[in-house]
C-alpha positions as CSV (number, residue, x, y, z in Angstrom):
1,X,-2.9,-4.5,21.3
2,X,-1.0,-1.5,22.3
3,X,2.5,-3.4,22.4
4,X,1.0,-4.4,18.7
5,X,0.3,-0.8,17.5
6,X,4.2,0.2,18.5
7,X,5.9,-2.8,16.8
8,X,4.5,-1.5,13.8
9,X,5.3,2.1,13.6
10,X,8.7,1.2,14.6
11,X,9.2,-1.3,11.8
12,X,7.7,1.6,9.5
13,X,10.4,4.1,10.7
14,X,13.4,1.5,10.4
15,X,12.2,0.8,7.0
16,X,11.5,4.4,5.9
17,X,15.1,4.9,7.5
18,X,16.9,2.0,5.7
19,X,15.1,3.4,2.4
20,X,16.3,6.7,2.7
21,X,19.8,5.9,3.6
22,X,20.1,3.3,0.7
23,X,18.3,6.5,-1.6
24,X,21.3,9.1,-0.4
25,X,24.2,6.5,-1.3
26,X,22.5,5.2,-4.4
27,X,22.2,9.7,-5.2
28,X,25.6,10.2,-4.3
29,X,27.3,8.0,-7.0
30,X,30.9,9.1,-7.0
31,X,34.2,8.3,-9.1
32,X,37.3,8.6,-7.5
33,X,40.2,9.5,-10.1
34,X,43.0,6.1,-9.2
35,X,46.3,8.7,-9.5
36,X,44.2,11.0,-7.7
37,X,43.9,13.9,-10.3
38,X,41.0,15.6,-12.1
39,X,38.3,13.9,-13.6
40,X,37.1,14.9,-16.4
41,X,33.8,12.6,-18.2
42,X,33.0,11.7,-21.9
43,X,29.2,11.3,-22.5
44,X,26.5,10.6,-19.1
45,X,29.6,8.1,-17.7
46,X,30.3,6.4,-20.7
47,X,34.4,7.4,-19.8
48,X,36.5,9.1,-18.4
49,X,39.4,11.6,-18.5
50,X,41.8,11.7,-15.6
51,X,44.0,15.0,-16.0
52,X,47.3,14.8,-13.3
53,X,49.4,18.1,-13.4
54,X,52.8,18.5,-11.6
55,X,52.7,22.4,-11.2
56,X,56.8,22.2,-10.5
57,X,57.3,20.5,-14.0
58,X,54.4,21.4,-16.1
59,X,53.9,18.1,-16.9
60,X,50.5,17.1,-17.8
61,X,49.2,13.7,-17.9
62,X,46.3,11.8,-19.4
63,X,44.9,8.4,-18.1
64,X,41.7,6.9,-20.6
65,X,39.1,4.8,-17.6
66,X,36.5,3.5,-18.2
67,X,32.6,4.9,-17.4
68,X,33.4,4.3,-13.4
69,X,37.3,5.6,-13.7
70,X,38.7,2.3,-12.7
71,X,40.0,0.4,-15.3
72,X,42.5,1.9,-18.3
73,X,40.8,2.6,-21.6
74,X,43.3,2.0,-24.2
75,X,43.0,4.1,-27.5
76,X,45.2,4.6,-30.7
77,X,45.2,7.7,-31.1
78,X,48.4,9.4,-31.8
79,X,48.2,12.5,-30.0
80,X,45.4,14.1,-27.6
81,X,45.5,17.7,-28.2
82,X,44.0,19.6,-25.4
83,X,43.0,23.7,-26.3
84,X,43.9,25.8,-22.7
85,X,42.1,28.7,-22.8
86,X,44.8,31.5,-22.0
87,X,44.6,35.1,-20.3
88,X,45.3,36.5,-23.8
89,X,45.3,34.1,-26.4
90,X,44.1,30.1,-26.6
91,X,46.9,27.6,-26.6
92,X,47.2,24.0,-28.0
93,X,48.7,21.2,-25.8
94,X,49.9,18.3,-27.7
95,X,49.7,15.3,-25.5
96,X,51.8,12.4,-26.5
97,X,51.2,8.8,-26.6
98,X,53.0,6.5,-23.3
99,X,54.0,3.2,-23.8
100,X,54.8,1.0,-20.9
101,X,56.0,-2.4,-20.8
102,X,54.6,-3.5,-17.1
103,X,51.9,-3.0,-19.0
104,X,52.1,-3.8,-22.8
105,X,50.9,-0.2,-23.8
106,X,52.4,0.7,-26.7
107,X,51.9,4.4,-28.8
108,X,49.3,2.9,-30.9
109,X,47.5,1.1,-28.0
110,X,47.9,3.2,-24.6
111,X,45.5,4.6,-21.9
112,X,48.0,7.2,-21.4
113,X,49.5,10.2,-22.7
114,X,52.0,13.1,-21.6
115,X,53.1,16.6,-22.7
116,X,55.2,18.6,-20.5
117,X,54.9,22.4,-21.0
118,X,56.8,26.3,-19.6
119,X,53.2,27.3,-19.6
120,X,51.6,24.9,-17.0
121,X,54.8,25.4,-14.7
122,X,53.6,27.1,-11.6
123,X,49.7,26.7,-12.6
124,X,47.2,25.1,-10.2
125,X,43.6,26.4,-12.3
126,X,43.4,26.1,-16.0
127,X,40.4,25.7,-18.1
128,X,40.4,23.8,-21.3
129,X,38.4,21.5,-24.0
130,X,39.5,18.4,-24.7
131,X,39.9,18.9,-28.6
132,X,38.8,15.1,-29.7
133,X,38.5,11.7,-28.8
134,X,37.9,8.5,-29.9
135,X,36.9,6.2,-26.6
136,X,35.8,2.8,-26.8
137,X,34.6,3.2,-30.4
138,X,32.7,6.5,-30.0
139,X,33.9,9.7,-30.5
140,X,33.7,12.9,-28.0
141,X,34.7,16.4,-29.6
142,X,35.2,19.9,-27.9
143,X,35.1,18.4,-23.8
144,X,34.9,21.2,-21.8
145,X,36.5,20.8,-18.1
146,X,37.8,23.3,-15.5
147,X,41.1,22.4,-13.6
148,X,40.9,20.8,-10.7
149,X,37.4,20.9,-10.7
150,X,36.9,18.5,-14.0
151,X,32.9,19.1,-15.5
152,X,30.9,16.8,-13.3
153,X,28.6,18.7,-11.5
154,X,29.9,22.6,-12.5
155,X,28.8,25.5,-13.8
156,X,29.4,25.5,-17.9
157,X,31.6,28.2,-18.5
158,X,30.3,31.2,-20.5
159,X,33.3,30.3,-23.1
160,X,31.5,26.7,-23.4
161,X,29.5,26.8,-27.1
162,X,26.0,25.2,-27.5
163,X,24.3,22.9,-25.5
């Protein structure tokens, strides 16, 4: 009876265990940006944002993904503007549609665009909204994200309005 009595508080704790363990991964749901940049999301996961700066260029990139940032999101818009909020004075980055024939993006159908600026050279933090953007049939205006943090998980800025 004793040997009984064990075998079942032992199942008990493995299950507990294997319920708990299954509860932290299933709690830490995480995206993993594929060029390995900044993610930045649209909505509760409905897309996804990925910001890439090369600090020696000042090149900026933007990749569209979908609501796990996997898979490219293609839009048609023909720019993404993103508003950098400066020391002194906000700035307006113009983002430019990339076509690529690997591919078949074209500038009316691409999950990328590209802006290089002077003002990015050198930088590695930036804060910024993503102005607007039409994603998968649903529009997303004034995005707030911190660079590289993205705004998953972190602090609103004060700057941030409303909600």
């Amino acid at each position: 009876m004793k040997k009984v009595k064990t075998l079942q508080v032992l199942v008990s704790v493995v299950m507990m265990s294997l319920f708990l363990l299954l509860a932290a991964q299933v709690s830490a749901h995480e995206h993993h940006p594929p060029h390995h940049g900044t993610l930045v999301v649209l909505g509760e996961e409905f897309s996804h944002v990925e910001l890439l700066l090369d600090p020696a260029t000042g090149q900026l990139d933007a990749f569209i993904l979908d609501g796990e940032a996997e898979n490219p999101v293609r839009i048609s818009q023909s720019s993404l503007q993103i508003r950098i909020k400066g020391k002194a004075k906000d700035w307006v980055l113009k983002l430019k549609p990339i076509s690529n024939s690997l591919t078949g993006e074209t500038r009316g159908d691409t999950s990328q665009y590209q802006a290089v600026s002077s003002r990015l050279k050198g930088a590695t933090k930036f804060q910024g909204e993503i102005i607007y953007i039409k994603a998968k049939g649903t529009d997303f205006k004034n995005v707030w994200f911190l660079y590289p943090e993205g705004n998953e998980g972190v602090k609103k800025p004060s700057w941030v309005k409303g909600i």
